[in-house]
N, C-alpha and C positions, 0 to 999 in steps of 0.2 A: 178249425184252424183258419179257414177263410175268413169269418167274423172278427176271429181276435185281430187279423192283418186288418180289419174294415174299419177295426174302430176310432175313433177321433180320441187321443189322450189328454186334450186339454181341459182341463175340468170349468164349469161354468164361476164367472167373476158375478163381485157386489154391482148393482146400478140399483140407482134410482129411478134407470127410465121404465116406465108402464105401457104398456098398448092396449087398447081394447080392440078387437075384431069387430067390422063394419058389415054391411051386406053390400057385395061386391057381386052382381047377377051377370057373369059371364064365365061359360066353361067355354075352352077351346074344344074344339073337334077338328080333326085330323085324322088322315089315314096314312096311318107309318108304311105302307107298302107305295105309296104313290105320293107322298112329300116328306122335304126333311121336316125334322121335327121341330120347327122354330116358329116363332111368332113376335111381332111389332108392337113396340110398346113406347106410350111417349105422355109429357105430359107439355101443356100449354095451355094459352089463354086463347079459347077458341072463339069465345063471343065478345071478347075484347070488353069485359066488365071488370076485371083486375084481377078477378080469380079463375085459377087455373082450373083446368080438366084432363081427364082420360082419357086417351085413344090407346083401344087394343084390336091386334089385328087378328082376323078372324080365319079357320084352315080353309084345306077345300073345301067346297061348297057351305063356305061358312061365310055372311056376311060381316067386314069393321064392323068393331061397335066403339061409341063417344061416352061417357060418364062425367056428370055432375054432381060434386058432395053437397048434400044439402037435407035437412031432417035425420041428421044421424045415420046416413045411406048414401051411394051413388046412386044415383038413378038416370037407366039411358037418357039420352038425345034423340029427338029425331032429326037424324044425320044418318043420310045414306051415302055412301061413297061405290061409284060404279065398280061393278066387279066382276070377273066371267067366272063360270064353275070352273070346279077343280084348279084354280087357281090361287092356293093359299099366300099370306100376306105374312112374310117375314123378320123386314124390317123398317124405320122410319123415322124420321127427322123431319124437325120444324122450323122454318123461317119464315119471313115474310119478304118472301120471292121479288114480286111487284113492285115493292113497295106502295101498295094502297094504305097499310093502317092495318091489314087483317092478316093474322098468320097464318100461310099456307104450310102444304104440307106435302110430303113425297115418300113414296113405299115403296119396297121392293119386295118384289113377291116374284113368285113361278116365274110367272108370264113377261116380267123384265119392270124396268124403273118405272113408276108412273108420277104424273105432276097431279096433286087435288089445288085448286086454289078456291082458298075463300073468299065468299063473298057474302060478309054479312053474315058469317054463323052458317051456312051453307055449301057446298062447295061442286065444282065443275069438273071434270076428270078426265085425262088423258094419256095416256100410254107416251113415253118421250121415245126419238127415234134414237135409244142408243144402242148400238151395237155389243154384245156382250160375250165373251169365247175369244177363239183364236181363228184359225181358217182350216181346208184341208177337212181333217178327220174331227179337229176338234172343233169348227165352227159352232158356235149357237149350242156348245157343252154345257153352261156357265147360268146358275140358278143365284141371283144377288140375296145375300145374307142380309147384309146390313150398310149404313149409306154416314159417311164422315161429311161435316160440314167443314167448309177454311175457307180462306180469302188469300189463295197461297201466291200469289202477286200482287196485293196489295193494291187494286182497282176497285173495291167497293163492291163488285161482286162473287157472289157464292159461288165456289167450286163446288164437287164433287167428289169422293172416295167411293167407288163401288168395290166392296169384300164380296169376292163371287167364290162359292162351288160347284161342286158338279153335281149336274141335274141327276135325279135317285134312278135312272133308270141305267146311268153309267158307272153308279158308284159299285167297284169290286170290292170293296173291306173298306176298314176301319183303323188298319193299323198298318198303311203304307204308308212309307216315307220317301220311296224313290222320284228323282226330278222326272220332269215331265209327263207324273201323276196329280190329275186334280183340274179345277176351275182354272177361271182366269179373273185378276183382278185389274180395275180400270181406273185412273186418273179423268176425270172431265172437268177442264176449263170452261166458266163460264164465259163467253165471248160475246155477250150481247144478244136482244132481241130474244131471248127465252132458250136460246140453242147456247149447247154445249161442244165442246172438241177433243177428242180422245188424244191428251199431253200424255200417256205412259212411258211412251219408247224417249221421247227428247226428252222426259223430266226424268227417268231412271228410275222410273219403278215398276216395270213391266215385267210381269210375272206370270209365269203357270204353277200354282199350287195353291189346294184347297185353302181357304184363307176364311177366317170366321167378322172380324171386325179392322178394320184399319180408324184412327182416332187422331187429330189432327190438336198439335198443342205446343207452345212454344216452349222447348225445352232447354234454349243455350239463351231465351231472353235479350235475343236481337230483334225484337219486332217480326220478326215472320212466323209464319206456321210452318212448323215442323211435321213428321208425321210417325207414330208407331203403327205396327201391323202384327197380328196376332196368326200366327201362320198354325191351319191344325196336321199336324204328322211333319212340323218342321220347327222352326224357331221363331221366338220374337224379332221382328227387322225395327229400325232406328232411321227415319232417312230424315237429314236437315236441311233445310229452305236455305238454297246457295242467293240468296237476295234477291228469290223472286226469279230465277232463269232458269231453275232447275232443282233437285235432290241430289242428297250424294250421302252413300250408308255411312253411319256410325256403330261402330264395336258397340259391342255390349255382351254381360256376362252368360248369355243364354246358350245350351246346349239343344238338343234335340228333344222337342218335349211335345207335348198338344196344350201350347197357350191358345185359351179360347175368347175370354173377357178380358177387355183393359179398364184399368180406372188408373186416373191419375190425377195426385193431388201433394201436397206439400205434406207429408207426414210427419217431418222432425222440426219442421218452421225455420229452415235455412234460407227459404227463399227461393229454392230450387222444386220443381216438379220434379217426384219420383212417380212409379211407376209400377203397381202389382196387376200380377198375372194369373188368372185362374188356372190352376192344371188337373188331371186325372187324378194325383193324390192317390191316397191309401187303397182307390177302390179294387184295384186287379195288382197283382204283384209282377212287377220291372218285366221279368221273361216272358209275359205273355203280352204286354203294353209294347217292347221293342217292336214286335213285328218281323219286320225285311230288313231292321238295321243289320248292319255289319256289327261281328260283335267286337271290336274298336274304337267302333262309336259310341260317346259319349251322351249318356240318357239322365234325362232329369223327368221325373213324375211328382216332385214336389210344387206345390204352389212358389209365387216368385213375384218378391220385391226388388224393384230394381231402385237404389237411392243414389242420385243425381248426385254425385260428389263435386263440379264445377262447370256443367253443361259440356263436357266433353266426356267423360268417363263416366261409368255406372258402377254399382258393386250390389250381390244380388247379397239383401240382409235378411231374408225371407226366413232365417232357421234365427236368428239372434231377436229378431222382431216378434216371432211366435205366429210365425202365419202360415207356414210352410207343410205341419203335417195335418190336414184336411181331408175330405174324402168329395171326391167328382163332384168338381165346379162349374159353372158357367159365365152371367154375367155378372159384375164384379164393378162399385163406386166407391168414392170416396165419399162422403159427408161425413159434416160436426151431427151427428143426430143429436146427442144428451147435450149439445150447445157446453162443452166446457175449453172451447178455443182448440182444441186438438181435433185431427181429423180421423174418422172411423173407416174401416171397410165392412160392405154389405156383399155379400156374395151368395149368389143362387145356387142349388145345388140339386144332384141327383139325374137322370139319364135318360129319356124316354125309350128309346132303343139297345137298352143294355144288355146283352144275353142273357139269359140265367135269372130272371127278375127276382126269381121265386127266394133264390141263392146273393142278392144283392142286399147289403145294406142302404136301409132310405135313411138319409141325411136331412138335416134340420132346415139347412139353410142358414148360412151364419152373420151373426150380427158382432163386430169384433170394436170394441172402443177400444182406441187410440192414447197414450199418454204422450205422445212424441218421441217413444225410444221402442215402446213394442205395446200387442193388441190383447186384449181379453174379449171372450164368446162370453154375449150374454145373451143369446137370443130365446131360451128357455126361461130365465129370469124375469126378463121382462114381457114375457107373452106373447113376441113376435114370430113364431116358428113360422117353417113350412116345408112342407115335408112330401109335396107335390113336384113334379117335371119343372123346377124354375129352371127359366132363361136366363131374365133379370130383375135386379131388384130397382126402384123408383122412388125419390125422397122426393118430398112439398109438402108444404101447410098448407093442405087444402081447405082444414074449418078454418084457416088464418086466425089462429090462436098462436103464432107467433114459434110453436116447436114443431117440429119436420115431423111428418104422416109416412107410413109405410107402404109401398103397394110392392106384392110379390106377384108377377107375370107371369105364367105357368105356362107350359104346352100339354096338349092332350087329357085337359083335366081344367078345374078351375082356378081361378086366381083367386089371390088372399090381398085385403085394405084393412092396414092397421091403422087408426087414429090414436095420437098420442097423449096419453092423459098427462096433466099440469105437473109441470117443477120448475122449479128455482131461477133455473140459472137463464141469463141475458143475452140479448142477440143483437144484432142490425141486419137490416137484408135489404139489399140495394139490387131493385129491380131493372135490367136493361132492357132496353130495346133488344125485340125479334129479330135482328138486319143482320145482315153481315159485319157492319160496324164494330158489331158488339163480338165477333167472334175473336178470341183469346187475346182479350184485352184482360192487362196485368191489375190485381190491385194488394196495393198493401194496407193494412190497417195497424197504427199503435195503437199497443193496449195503454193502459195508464200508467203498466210499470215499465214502460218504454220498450217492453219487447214485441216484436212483430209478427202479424198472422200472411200469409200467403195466398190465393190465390187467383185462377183465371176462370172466363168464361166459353167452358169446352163444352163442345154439343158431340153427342153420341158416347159418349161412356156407357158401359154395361156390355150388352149386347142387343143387335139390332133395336136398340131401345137411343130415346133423346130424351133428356130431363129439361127440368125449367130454367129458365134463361133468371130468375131470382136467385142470387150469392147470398146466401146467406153464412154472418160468422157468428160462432158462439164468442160468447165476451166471459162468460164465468159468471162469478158475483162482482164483474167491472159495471158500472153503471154507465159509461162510456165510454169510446172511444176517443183517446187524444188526436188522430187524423188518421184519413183515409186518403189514399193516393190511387188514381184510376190514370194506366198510362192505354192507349188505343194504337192497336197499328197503324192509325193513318197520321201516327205521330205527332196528336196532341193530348193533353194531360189536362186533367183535374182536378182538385184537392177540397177537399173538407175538414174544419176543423173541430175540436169540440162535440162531436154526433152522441148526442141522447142513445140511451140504449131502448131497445123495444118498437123499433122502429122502423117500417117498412119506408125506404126513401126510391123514387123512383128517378131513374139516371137519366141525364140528354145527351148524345154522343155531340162535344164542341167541335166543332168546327174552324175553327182557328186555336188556335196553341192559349193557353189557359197564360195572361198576364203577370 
């Protein structure tokens, strides 16, 4: 009976896309009684040669590791990032802090935020002094998940989003939902000089409750950073950038659920960031998922698309779309993988800490192409499975063969790099700058039949994971693009016209308003 309830009914769709399996030589290790079960995953140009790399974080008494595609293989780095035992590495985002030229990098782990900055393909390391918890009883409760990057004032510098939990040694269960149960999560303004300022209370997001990822993207398309937050044993929050002085919530269709992973991406090509939600799904049935609700209260276990109807309102299309019955999710993106101008979701799947292992169904891990009105699973089809403790999933060209590479991030177990064998269809990918500059800057691309692709450059999608700063759009069998439009918060614009397809173009954030 429990199987039948587990299983996934959506039967596997045609592609053309292929994968081949790489050798990817990192298994996580972790001890599920002394950390939670998460791990940092990120990709970026570490040695500043144009192509990108791997950072995976490593549990307790595990050291990061870097990976390099190259001979048909990752193969380490030698890059060591300082690290103290029993201190596992959760989650991680990349910029380039300094602005030297080199992108640095920042983790959060056990032990609290740390800064690495590169220097030259090497890096320096230091523990940042921020405070993390509340006071009282709960001081220094607060174990950082995962780290949002924005520029939510619009100075040119990086802010902060720290998604905190509660350290495993306070956690009572899994399926509480009552307030002033859980972490605490943190706003940090960058303020100059390398220091940061805990903005939570005066910006209006100061929170106590377990919280998995917070993800920073302009949803109503006024030039500021907005922010979603994936709250676990509570609901998705919405808060909009009052013009840089503060946050102020937005409604949205979410009941009580455990949203864990956000991805967000233009699904139906309106123009508008929507907005899906990983959830528990099929895996345990509603009565024992509630918990300590009331039973009054209104429960959702279903996965959850949230589609942006005019930057004010949301409507969840997550049962119309076909994405909604799933079975335990985690981290959770948007990409064009099969490049046919539509956007896909990738979502990780499966539990390391689940009761009953023996009695759980393992999930694939789902790879769902996009047609702009709803999704098809093909990740059996095309040889991408994974069937290990995913966190998140990870998309780049890393042989720069011009179509998106796989990487599945696992905890307690190994990670999976898929490389994707050749097809058809055409691309552009306009590589930006590492800076802040570049964080959720808008762009529009027309295709040749005058209709338009959507979107921004959002860092931290998934979970505790940051993908690469290269946008890439599928064009179809368009051989180009009729123009591409790059608008930036610091409210100057760019324009392109006529762009060749198959073509990696590399961006300069202007500096004066585009003639």
């Amino acid at each position: 009976m429990l199987r039948a309830w587990q299983g996934e009914k959506v039967p596997q769709g045609k592609t053309a896309l292929r994968f081949t399996q790489v050798e990817l030589p990192f298994i996580h290790e972790i001890s599920l009684k002394t950390s939670l079960p998460f791990l940092a995953s990120a990709v970026f140009d570490v040695d500043a040669d144009g192509q990108d790399e791997l950072f995976l974080g490593g549990g307790d008494n595990q050291g990061d590791g870097f990976f390099k595609y190259k001979n048909g293989q990752f193969n380490p780095l030698d890059i060591i990032l300082t690290k103290d035992k029993n201190d596992a590495t959760h989650g991680a985002a990349h910029i380039d802090f300094d602005e030297d030229g080199d992108v640095d990098l920042f983790t959060a782990r056990e032990s609290g935020i740390w800064y690495h900055e590169n220097q030259g393909g090497q890096f320096s390391s230091r523990k940042l002094p921020l405070k993390l918890g509340g006071s009282g009883n709960n001081a220094d409760n607060t174990t950082p998940l995962s780290i949002g990057l924005g520029d939510i004032n619009k100075d040119g510098l990086v802010d902060l989003y720290i998604a905190g939990y509660l350290k495993i040694g306070r956690v009572k269960g899994e399926t509480i939902f009552s307030d002033g149960y859980g972490g605490f999560s943190h706003l940090f303004m960058n303020i100059g000089g390398g220091e940061f300022k805990d903005v939570s209370k005066e910006w209006g997001v100061w929170r106590q409750h377990n919280s998995f990822i917070g993800t920073f993207a302009d949803m109503n398309r006024d030039g500021f950073s907005d922010l979603v937050v994936a709250q676990d044993t509570g609901k998705v929050e919405t808060y909009i950038n009052n013009k840089g002085i503060g946050f102020f919530p937005q409604p949205n269709p979410s009941d009580y659920s455990y949203p864990m992973g956000i991805a967000i991406g233009d699904y139906d090509n309106d123009s508008w960031m929507d907005a899906f939600f990983s959830n528990v799904g099929y895996t345990l049935p509603p009565f024992i998922l509630r918990g300590d609700l009331p039973k009054d209260a209104k429960f959702n276990h279903h996965h959850m698309l949230f589609h942006n109807n005019d930057g004010v309102s949301y409507s969840d299309t997550a049962k119309a779309a076909k994405v909604s019955r799933y079975g335990f999710g985690w981290g959770a993106i948007f990409a064009d993988i099969n490049l046919d101008s539509y956007e896909d979701i990738l979502m990780s799947q499966n539990y390391a800490r689940m009761p009953m292992q023996a009695f759980m169904m393992r999930y694939n891990g789902k790879i769902l192409l996009g047609n702009g009105q709803s999704f098809t699973p093909v990740e059996k089809r095309s040889g991408g499975v994974n069937p290990y403790f995913g966190i998140a999933p990870l998309v780049a060209d890393f042989n720069e063969d011009g179509r998106p590479d796989l990487i599945w991030a696992n905890a307690a177990g190994p990670s999976l790099a898929y490389i994707s064998e050749p097809f058809e269809n055409n691309y552009i990918t306009l590589d930006f700058p590492d800076t802040a500059a570049s964080l959720n800057a808008e762009i529009m691309l027309t295709l040749p039949d005058w209709t338009h692709r959507y979107k921004q450059v959002i860092a931290g999608q998934g979970l505790g994971s940051d993908g690469t700063r290269k946008i890439t759009f599928g064009l179809g069998s368009f051989e180009k693009a009729e123009r591409i439009v790059i608008k930036f918060q610091n409210g100057n614009q760019m324009g392109l016209s006529n762009v060749p397809a198959n073509k990696v173009l590399p961006i300069e954030i202007p500096t004066s308003p585009e003639p």
